[in-house]
C-alpha positions as CSV (number, residue, x, y, z in Angstrom):
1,X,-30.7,13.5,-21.0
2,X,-29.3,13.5,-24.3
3,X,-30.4,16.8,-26.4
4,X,-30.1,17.7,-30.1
5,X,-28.2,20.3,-31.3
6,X,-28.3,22.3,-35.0
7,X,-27.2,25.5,-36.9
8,X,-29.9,28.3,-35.3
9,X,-31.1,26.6,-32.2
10,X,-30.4,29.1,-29.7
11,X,-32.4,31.4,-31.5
12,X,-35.8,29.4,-31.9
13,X,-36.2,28.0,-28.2
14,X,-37.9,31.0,-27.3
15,X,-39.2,32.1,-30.7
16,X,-42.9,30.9,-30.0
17,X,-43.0,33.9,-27.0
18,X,-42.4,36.2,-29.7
19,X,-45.0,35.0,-32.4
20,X,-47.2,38.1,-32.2
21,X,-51.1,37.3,-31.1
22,X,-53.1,37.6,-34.2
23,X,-57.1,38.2,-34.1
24,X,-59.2,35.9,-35.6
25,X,-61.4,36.2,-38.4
26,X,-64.6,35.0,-39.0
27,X,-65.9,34.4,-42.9
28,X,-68.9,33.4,-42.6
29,X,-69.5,32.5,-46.2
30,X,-67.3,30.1,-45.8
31,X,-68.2,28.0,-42.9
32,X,-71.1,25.3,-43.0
33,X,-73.5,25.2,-40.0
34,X,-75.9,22.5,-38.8
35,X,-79.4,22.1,-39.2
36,X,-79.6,24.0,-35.6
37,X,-77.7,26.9,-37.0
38,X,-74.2,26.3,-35.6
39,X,-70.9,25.6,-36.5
40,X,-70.6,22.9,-33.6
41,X,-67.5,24.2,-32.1
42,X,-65.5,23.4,-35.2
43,X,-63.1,25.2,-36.6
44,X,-60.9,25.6,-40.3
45,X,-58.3,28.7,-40.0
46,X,-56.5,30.2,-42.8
47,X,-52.7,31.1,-42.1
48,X,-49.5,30.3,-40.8
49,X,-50.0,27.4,-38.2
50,X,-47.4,29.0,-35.6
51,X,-49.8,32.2,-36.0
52,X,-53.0,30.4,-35.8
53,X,-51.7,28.2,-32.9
54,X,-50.7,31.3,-31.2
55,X,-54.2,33.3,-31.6
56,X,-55.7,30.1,-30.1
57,X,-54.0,30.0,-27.1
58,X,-55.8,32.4,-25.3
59,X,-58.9,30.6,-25.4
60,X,-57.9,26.7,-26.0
61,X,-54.5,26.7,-23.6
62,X,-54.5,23.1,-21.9
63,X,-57.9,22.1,-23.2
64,X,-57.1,20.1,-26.3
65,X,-57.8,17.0,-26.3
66,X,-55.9,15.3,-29.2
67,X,-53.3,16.6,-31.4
68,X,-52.4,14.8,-34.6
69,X,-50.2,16.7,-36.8
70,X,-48.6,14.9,-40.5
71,X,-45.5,18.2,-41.0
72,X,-43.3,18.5,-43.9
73,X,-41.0,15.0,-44.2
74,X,-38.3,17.0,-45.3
75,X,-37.1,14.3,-48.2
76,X,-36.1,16.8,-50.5
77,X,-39.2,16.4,-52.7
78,X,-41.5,19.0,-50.7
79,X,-41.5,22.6,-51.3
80,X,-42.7,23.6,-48.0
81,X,-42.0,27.3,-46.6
82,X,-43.1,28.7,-43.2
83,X,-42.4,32.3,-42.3
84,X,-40.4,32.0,-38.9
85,X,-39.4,35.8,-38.9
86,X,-36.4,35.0,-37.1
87,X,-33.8,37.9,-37.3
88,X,-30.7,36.0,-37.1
89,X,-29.2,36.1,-40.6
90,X,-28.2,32.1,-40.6
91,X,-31.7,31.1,-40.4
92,X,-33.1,33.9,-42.5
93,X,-31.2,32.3,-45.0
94,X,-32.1,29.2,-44.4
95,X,-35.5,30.2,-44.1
96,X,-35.5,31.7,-47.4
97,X,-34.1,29.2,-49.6
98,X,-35.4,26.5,-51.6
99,X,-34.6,23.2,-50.3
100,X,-31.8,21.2,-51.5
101,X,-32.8,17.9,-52.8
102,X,-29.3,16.2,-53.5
103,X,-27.3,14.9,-50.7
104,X,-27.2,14.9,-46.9
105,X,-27.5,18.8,-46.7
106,X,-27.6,19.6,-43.1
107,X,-28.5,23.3,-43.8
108,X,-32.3,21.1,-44.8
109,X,-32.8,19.6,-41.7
110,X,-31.2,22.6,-39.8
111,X,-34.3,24.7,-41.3
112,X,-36.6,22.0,-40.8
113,X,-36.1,21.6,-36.6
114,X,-36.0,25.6,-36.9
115,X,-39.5,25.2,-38.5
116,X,-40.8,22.3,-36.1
117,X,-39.6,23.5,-32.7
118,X,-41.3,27.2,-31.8
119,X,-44.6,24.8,-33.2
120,X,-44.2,21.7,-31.0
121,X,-43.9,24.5,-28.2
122,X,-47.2,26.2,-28.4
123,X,-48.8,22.4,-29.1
124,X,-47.9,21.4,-25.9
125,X,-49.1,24.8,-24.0
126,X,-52.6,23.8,-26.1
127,X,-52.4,20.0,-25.1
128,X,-54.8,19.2,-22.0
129,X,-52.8,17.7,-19.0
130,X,-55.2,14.0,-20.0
131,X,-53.9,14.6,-23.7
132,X,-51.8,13.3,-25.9
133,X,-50.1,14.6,-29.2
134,X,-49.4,11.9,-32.6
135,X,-47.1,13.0,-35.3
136,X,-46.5,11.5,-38.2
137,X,-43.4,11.4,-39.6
138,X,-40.9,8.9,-41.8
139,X,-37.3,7.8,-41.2
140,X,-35.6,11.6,-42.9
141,X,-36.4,13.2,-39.4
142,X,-37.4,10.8,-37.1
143,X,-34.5,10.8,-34.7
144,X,-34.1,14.1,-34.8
145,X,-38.1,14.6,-33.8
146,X,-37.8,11.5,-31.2
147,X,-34.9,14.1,-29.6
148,X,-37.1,17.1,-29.7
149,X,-39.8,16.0,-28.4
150,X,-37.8,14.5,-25.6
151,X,-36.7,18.1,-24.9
152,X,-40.2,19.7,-25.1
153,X,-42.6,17.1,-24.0
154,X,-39.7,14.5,-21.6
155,X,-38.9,11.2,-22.2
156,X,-40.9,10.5,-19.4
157,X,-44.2,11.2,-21.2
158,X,-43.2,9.3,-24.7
159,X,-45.8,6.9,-25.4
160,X,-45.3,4.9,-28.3
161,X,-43.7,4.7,-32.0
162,X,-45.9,3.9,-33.8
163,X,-45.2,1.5,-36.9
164,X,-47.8,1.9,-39.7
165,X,-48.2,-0.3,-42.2
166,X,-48.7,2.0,-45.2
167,X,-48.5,0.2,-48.8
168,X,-50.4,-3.1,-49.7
169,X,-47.4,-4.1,-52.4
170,X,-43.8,-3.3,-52.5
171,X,-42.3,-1.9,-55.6
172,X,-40.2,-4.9,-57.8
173,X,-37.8,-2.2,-58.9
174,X,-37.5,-1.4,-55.2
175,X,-33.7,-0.4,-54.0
176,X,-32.1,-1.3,-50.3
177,X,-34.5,-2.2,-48.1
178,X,-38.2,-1.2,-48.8
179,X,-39.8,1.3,-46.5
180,X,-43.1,-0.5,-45.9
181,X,-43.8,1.5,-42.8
182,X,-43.8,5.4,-41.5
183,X,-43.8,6.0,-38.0
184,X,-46.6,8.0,-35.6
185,X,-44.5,9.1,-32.1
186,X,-46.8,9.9,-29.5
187,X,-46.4,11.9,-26.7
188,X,-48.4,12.7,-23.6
189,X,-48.6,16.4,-21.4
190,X,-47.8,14.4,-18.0
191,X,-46.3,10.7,-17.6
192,X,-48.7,8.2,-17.4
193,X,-51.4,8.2,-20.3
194,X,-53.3,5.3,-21.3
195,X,-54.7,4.8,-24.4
196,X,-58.5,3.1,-25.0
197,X,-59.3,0.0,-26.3
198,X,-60.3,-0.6,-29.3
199,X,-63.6,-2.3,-30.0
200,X,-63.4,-6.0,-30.0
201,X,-63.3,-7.9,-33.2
202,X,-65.4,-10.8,-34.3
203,X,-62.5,-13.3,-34.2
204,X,-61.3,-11.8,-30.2
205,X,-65.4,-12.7,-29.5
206,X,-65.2,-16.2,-31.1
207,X,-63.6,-17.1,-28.5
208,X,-66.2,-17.1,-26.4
209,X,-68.6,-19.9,-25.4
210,X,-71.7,-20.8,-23.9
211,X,-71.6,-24.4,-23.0
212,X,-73.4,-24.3,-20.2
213,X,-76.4,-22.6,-21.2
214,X,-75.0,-19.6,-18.6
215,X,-76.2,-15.7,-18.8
216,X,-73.5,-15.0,-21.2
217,X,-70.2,-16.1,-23.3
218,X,-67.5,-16.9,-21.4
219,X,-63.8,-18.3,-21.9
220,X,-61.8,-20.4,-19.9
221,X,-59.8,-18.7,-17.7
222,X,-56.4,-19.4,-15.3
223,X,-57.8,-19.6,-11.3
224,X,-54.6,-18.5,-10.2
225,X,-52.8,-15.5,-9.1
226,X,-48.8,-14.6,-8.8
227,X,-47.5,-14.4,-5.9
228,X,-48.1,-17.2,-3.3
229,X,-45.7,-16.1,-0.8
230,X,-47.2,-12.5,0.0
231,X,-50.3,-13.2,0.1
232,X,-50.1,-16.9,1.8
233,X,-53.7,-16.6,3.0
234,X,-55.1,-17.5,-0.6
235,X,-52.3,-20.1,-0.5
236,X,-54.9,-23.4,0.8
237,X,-56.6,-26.5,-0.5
238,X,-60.1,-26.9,-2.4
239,X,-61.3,-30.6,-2.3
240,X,-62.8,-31.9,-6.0
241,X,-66.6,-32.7,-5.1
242,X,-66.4,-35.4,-7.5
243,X,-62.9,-37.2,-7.2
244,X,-62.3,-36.1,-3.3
245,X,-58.9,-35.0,-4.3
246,X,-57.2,-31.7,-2.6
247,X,-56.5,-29.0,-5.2
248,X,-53.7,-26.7,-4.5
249,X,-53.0,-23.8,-6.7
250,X,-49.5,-24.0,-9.3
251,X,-46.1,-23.6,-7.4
252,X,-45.5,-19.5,-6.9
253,X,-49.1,-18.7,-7.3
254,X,-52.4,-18.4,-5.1
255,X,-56.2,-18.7,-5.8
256,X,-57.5,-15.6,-7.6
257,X,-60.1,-14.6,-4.8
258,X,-60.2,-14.5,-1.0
259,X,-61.1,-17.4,1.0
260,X,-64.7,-16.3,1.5
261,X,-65.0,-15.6,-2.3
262,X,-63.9,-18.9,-3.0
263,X,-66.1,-21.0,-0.4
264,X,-69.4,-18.9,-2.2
265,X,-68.4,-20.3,-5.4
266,X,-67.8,-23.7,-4.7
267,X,-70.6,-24.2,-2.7
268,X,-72.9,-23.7,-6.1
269,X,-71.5,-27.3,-6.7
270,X,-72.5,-28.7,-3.6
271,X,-72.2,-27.5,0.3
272,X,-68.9,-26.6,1.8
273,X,-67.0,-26.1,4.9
274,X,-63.6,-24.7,5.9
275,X,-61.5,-27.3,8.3
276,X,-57.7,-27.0,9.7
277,X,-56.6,-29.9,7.5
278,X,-52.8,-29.8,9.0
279,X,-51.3,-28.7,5.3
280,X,-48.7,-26.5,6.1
281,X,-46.3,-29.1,4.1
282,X,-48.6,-28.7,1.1
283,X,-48.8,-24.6,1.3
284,X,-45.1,-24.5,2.2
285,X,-44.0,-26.4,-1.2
286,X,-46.6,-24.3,-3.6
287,X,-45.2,-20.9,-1.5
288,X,-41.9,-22.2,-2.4
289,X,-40.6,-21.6,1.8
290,X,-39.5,-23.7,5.0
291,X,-42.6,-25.0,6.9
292,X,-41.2,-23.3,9.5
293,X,-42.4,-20.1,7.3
294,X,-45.8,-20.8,6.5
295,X,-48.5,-18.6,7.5
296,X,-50.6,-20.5,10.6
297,X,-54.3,-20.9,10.9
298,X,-55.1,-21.3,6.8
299,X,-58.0,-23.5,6.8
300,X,-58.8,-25.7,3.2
301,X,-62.3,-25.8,1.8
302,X,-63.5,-29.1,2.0
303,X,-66.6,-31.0,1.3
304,X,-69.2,-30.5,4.0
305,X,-70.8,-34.0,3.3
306,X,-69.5,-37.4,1.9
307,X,-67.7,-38.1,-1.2
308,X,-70.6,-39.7,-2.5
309,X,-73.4,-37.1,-1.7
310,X,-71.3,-34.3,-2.8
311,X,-70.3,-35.8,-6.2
312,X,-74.2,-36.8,-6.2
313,X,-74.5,-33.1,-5.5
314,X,-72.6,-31.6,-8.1
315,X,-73.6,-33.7,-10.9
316,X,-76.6,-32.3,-10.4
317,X,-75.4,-29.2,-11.0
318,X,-73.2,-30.0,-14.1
319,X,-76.2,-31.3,-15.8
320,X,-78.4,-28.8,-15.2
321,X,-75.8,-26.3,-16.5
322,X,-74.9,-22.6,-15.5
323,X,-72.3,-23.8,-13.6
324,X,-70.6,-22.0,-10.7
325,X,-67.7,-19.0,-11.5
326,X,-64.8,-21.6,-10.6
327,X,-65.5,-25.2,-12.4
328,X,-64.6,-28.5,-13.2
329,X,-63.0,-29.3,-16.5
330,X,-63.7,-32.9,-18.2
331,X,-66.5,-33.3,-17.8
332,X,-66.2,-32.8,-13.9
333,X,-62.9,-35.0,-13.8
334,X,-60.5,-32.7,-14.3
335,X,-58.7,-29.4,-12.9
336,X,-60.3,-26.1,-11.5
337,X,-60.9,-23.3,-14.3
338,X,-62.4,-20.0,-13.7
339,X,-65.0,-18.2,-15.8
340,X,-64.1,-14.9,-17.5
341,X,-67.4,-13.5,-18.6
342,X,-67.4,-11.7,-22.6
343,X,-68.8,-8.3,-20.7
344,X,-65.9,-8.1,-18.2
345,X,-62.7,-8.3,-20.8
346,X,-63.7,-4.7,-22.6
347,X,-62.0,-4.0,-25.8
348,X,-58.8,-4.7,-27.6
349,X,-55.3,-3.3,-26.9
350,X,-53.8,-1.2,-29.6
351,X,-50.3,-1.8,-30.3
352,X,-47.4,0.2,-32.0
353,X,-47.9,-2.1,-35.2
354,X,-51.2,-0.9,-37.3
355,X,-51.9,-3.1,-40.5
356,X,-53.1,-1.3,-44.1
357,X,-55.8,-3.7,-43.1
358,X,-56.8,-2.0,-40.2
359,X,-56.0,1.6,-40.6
360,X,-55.8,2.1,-44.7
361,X,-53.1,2.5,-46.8
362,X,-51.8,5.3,-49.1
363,X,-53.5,4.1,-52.1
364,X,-57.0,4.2,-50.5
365,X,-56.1,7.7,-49.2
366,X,-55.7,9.1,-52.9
367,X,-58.9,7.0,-54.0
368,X,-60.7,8.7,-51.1
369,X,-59.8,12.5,-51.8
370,X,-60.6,11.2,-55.6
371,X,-63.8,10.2,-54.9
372,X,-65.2,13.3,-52.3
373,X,-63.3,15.6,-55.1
374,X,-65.1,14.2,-57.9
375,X,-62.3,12.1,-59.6
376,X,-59.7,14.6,-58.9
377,X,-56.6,14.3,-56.3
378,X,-56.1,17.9,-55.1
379,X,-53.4,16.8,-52.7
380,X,-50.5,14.9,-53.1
381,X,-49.7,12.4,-49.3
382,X,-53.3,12.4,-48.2
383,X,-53.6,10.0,-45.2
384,X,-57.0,7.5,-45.3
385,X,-59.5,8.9,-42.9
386,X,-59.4,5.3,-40.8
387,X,-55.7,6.0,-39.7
388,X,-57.0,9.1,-38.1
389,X,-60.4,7.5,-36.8
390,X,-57.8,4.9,-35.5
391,X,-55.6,7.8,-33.4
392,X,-59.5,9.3,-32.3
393,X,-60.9,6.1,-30.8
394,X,-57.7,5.3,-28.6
395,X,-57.3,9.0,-27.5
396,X,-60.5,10.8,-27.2
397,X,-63.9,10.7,-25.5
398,X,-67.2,11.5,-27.3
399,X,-67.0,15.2,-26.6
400,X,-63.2,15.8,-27.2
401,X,-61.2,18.7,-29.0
402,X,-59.0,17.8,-31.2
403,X,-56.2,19.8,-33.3
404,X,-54.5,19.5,-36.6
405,X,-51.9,22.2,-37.0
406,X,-51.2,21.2,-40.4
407,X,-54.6,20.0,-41.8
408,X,-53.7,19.2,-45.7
409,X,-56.4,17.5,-47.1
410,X,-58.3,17.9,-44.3
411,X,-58.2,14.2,-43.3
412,X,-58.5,14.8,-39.4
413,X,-62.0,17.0,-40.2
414,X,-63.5,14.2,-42.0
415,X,-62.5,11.5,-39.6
416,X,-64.0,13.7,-36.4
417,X,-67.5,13.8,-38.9
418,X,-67.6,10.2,-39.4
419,X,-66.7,8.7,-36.2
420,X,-69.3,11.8,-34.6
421,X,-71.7,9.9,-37.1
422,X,-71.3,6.5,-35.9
423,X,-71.1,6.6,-32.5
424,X,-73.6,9.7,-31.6
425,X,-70.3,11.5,-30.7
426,X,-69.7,15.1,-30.5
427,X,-65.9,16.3,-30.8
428,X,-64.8,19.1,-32.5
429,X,-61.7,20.1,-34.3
430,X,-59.4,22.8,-34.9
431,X,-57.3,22.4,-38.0
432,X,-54.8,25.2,-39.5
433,X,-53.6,25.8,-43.2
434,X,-51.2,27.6,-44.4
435,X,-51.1,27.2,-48.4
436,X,-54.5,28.7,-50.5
437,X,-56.3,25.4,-50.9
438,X,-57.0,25.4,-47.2
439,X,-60.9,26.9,-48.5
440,X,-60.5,24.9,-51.5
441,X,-59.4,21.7,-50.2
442,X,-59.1,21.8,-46.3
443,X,-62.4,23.2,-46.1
444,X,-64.1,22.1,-49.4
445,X,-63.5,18.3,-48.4
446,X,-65.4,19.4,-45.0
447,X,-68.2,21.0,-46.6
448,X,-68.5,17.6,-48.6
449,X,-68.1,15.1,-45.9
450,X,-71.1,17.7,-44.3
451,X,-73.4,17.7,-47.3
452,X,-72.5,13.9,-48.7
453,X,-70.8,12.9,-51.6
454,X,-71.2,10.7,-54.6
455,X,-73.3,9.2,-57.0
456,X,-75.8,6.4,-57.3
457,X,-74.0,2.7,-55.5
458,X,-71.1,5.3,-54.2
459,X,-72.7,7.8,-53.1
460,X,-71.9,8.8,-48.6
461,X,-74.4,10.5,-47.0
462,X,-73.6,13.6,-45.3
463,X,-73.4,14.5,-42.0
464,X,-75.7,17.2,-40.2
465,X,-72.4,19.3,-38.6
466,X,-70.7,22.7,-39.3
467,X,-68.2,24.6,-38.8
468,X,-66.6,28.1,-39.3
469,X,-63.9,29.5,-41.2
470,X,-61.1,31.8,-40.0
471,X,-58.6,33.9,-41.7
472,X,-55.7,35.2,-39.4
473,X,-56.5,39.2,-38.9
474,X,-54.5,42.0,-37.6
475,X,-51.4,41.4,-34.8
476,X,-53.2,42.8,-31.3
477,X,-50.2,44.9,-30.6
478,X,-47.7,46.6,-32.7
479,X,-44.0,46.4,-32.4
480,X,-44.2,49.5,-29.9
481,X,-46.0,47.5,-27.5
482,X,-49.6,50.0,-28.4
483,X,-52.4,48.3,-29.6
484,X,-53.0,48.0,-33.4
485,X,-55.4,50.9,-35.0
486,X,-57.3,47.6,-36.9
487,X,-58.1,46.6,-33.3
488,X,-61.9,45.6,-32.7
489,X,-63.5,46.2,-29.1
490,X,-64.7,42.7,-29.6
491,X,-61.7,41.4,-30.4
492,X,-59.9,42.9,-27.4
493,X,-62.8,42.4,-25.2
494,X,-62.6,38.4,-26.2
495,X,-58.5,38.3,-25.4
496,X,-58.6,40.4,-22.2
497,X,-61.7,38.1,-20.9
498,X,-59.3,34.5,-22.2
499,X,-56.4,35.7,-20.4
500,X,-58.1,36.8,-17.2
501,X,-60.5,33.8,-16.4
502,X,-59.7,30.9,-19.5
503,X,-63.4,31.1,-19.7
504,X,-65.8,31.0,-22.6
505,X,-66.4,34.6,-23.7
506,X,-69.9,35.7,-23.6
507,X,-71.3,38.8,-24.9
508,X,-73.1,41.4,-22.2
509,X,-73.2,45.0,-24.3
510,X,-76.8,44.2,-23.3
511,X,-76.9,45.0,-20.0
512,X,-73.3,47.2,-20.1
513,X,-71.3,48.0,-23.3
514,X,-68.3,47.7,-20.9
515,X,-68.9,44.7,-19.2
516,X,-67.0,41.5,-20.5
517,X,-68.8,39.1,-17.6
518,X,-68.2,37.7,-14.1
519,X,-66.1,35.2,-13.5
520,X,-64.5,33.5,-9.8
521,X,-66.8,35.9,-8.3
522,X,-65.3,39.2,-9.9
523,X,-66.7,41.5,-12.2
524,X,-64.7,42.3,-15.7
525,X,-64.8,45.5,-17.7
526,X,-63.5,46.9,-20.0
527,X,-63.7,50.4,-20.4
528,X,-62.1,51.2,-23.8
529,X,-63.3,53.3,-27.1
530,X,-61.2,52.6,-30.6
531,X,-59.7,56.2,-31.0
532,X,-60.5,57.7,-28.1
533,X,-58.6,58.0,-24.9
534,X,-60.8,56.9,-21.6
535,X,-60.7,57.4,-18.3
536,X,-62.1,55.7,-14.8
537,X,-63.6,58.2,-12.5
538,X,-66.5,58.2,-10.0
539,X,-69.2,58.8,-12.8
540,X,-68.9,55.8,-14.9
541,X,-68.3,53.8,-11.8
542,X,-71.7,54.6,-10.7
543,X,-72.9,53.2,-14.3
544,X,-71.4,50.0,-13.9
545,X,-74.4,47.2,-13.0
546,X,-72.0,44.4,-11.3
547,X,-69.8,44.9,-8.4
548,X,-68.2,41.9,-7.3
549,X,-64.9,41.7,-4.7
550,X,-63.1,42.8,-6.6
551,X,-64.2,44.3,-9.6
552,X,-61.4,44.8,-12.3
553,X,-61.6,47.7,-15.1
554,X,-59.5,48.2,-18.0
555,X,-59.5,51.7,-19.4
556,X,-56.2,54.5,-20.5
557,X,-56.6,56.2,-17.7
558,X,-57.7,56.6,-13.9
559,X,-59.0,59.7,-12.0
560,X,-59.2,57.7,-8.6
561,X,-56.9,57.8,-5.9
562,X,-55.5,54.3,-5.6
563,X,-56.2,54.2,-2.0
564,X,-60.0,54.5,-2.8
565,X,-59.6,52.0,-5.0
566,X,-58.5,49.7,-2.7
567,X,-61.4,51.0,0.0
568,X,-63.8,50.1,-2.7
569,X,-62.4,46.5,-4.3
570,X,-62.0,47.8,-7.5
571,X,-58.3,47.1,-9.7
572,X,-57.7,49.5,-12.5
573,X,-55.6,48.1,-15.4
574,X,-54.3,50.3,-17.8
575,X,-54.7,49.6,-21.5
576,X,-52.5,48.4,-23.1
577,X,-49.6,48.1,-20.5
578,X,-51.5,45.9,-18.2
579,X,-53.0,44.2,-20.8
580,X,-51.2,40.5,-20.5
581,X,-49.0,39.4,-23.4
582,X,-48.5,35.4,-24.3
C-alpha cells in the first residue's frame, strides 16, 4: 500500500500515546439543561481537541457513533495553531511559526499532517466498530488526507469522496478552473459500512400509481431475474390467460420467484396448473445452453381450463381491479410486469454528489450564524446546518453519539437539535474547541438553537435539550509518573472505574466512600485519600459491603500476604503504578 511521507513523521505516529490524560471540568454556568434537569448527554469542551479527545477516551473508546470533523484547509489564509508538544526541534519549529501564505511551502503542509495525524489516531480508537468518520476538507490537502487516512483507517474501509456542491454562482472574475465543490472523505472503523437512505422525495413517489384501485401505489416493475442458467428451475413457461400464448422470461434471465410463488399469483387471474409441456428447446435457448444441458422435470404453468373460460376468467379480474402481483400489460394484451409496492422500495440512495439544493451552500451558512447571532457573523467558513443533518440521517440512528473534534460555529450541535426535533430523536454530541469563542460561539449558538431565536415572521422555536460545558483540567499524572496534587478522588475514581469495566460511572459514597461499583461480577474500590498515604489490611477489608470473585482494591499500600489474597479473591493494585495509562 502506498504511504505518505513528510519532514517530522516519525515523530508523530505515536504522539497520541503520549498526549497526557487531562480531567474534565464541569462549569455548570455554562451548560443549558432540559426542562427535566439534564444536560441530555451532550457535551461542549473547552481546549485543545487532541487533549479533549484524549480525556474522552476512557469513557467514549469505540462508542461513537458519527464523527464529522471540518480541520484547518491549510490554504495559507488560516491562522490556525495547535500545541503538539512534540520535542523534536524540526517540528517545534514548524509548530511555532506562522504559516507561510506564498508559494508551495512544504514546511505548511509538513506542520499540517503533523497537526492532523496524532488526531485522526485517537478518532478512530473513539469511532464505534458500526461507525463511520466524515471530514471535510478542499483540494490544498486532500491527497495528502486520502493517504493518511488510508494508513490509519485502510483503504479497505474508505467509503466515499464526497463532492459537495458548495456556491450557488461562480465568480465572473474567476481564474483557472472554478472550484465549485469541496470534498467530504469518509471512512469507516471495519470494511463494509452501509449508509441509510435518505427519505424519499415527492418526485421518487410520483412515480407511483394506483390504477387498479389496489391497497397501495405501485410501479411497474421487471418480472425477471439474472441468471437463467444457475438457477434453471425458475427457467419455464407461463401461458397468457387471455392470448394462450407461452411466456418465457428474456434470454440470460429467469422469473423473479419460485415456481410455487409464481403459480399463487397467476392463479388470481384465473385457475392454473403445472404440466410437462416438452420445452426443453424453449428453456435451453433463454438459458443460453445445449438441450443436452437443460435441467429435466421443469414443468410450465399453464391454464387449468380453456382459452375461452380463462380469458373469461381473467377479464373478470382486470375489471374488477386489484390485480394479481404479476400482470398483464395493455390492457391484458400485452407482456408480464410485476408489482413493486411504494412501502417495499424504502428511501433514496445518497450518492458522493450533494447539490447546494439539497445540503445548503456557503452563503446560507453565513446567513444562518447571522440570523441565530443577531445580524452578526462571529465565524468566518461556517457550514449550513443541512450539510450536517445530511451526514446524520445517512450515518446515525435516533439514539446515536456523535463527535466534532473541531466544532467552530458549532454547526454539528445545532444540526443534532434540529434533526432530535423533527424526528423525536435522541442523539447526543460531543464537540471540542480550541480558540476562546468556543463559550461564546460554540456554545452560545447551542444555548440559542436550545432557547429559540428570532423575531416576529423569522423567529425558530427552541428546542427543550441541554447540555454541559467542560474546560480541560489538570493532567492525571505528572511527568514522574505520580499522580497530580490537583487530582480529585472523583476524578480518579471516574478514570480507574472507565478503564477497568468501559462502563458508565455511578456514584456509591453512599453505601461505601471507597466503592466505585460492580461490574462483570467483581467488586471495584478504590481505597485512596488526597494527601495521605493508605494502606489495605484486614480492618478495612472487613468494612468493605460487596465481595464479589474477585474483588479488586486500589490503595498505596498492602499489609496482606499475597497468598491470602489469593485464598480470599481479592487483587490489590497499587496507586498509581497499577493505575492503567492510555
Amino acid at each position: 500500500m502506498p504511504t505518505l511521507n513528510w519532514m517530522g513523521k516519525e515523530k508523530v505516529v505515536n504522539h497520541h500515546r503520549d498526549v497526557p490524560y487531562r480531567v474534565l471540568e464541569r462549569v455548570p454556568e455554562k451548560g443549558v439543561l432540559d426542562s427535566h434537569g439534564s444536560d441530555c448527554g451532550n457535551m461542549v469542551i473547552h481546549g485543545d481537541n487532541l487533549e479533549a479527545l484524549k480525556a474522552l477516551l476512557p469513557e467514549y473508546e469505540g462508542k461513537v457513533d458519527c464523527i464529522y470533523i471540518d480541520p484547518p484547509y491549510n490554504t495559507g489564509n488560516e491562522g490556525w495553531v495547535y500545541n503538539d508538544n512534540v520535542n523534536d526541534p524540526r517540528i517545534r519549529k514548524w509548530l511555532g511559526q506562522v504559516v507561510g501564505k506564498e508559494g508551495e511551502d512544504f514546511s505548511r503542509h509538513d506542520k499540517w499532517l503533523c497537526m492532523m495525524y496524532p488526531r485522526l489516531q485517537l478518532l478512530r480508537k473513539l469511532l464505534a466498530p458500526t461507525g463511520a468518520v466524515f471530514i471535510s476538507i478542499d483540494d490544498t490537502e486532500l491527497a495528502n488526507l486520502r493517504l493518511v487516512c488510508d494508513e490509519i483507517f485502510s483503504p479497505s474501509c474508505f467509503v466515499a469522496d464526497i463532492s459537495w456542491q458548495r456556491n450557488y454562482s461562480t465568480r465572473n472574475d474567476s481564474k483557472g478552473i472554478p472550484a465549485e465543490v469541496e470534498h467530504m472523505l469518509v471512512y469507516s472503523k471495519a470494511p463494509g459500512w452501509q449508509p441509510r437512505k435518505l427519505p424519499r422525495t415527492a418526485e421518487m413517489d410520483a412515480k407511483y400509481k394506483n390504477p387498479d384501485n389496489d391497497v397501495m401505489p405501485w410501479t411497474s416493475d421487471n418480472p425477471c431475474a439474472p441468471g437463467a442458467v444457475t438457477h434453471q428451475g425458475m427457467v419455464y413457461a407461463i401461458q397468457h390467460p387471455f392470448t394462450g400464448e407461452m411466456l418465457y422470461p428474456v434470454n440470460g434471465s429467469c422469473w423473479r420467484y419460485q415456481q410455487d410463488q409464481m403459480l399463487e399469483y397467476m392463479s388470481g387471474w384465473c385457475p392454473y396448473t403445472l404440466c410437462d409441456i416438452n420445452d426443453a428447446e424453449q428453456r435451453a435457448s433463454v438459458c443460453g445452453i445445449e438441450v443436452s444441458e437443460v435441467r429435466s422435470g421443469v414443468m410450465g404453468i399453464v391454464l387449468a381450463g380453456t382459452l375461452d373460460e380463462s380469458r373469461a376468467q381473467a377479464e373478470a379480474v382486470l375489471k374488477r381491479g386489484q390485480w394479481p402481483r404479476f400482470y398483464f400489460t395493455r390492457n391484458g394484451r400485452g407482456g408480464i410486469r410485476r408489482k413493486t409496492y411504494i412501502d417495499k422500495v424504502g428511501g433514496r440512495l445518497a450518492t458522493n454528489y450533494w447539490p447546494y439544493s439539497e445540503v445548503g451552500h456557503t452563503d446560507e451558512a453565513k446567513k444562518e450564524v447571522k440570523a441565530i447571532f443577531g445580524g452578526k457573523v462571529p465565524f468566518d467558513t461556517p457550514k449550513p446546518t443541512r450539510l450536517i443533518e445530511r451526514v446524520l440521517q445517512i450515518a446515525t440512528d435516533k439514539d446515536a453519539l456523535v463527535l466534532d473534534s473541531f466544532a467552530g460555529s458549532g454547526t454539528t450541535a445545532h444540526a443534532v437539535l434540529r434533526l432530535n426535533a423533527e424526528d423525536g430523536g435522541s442523539r447526543r454530541f460531543i464537540l471540542a474547541e480550541l480558540d476562546n469563542y468556543a463559550d461564546t460561539v460554540t456554545a452560545e449558538r447551542a444555548r440559542r438553537v436550545i432557547a429559540g431565536y428570532g423575531e416576529g415572521n423569522n423567529a425558530v422555536e427552541g428546542v427543550d435539550s441541554g447540555f454541559s460545558y467542560y474546560e480541560l483540567g489538570p493532567a492525571l499524572f505528572q511527568g514522574d509518573g505520580t499522580l497530580s496534587p490537583d487530582v480529585t478522588y472523583s476524578d480518579l475514581a471516574c478514570y480507574i472505574w472507565a478503564t477497568e469495566t468501559r462502563a458508565p460511572y455511578e456514584d456509591f459514597a453512599d453505601e461505601h466512600p471507597y466503592l466505585l461499583g460492580e461490574h462483570a461480577q467483581t467488586a471495584y474500590y478504590l481505597a485512596w485519600e488526597p494527601g495521605e498515604e493508605t494502606t489495605l489490611t484486614y480492618d478495612l477489608l472487613r468494612e468493605l459491603p460487596r465481595r464479589g470473585a474477585p474483588t479488586v482494591i486500589y490503595a498505596d499500600r498492602c499489609a496482606i500476604a499475597p497468598e491470602r489474597l489469593d485464598e480470599m479473591n481479592v487483587v490489590f493494585k497499587r496507586i498509581p503504578d497499577q493505575i492503567a495509562r492510555i
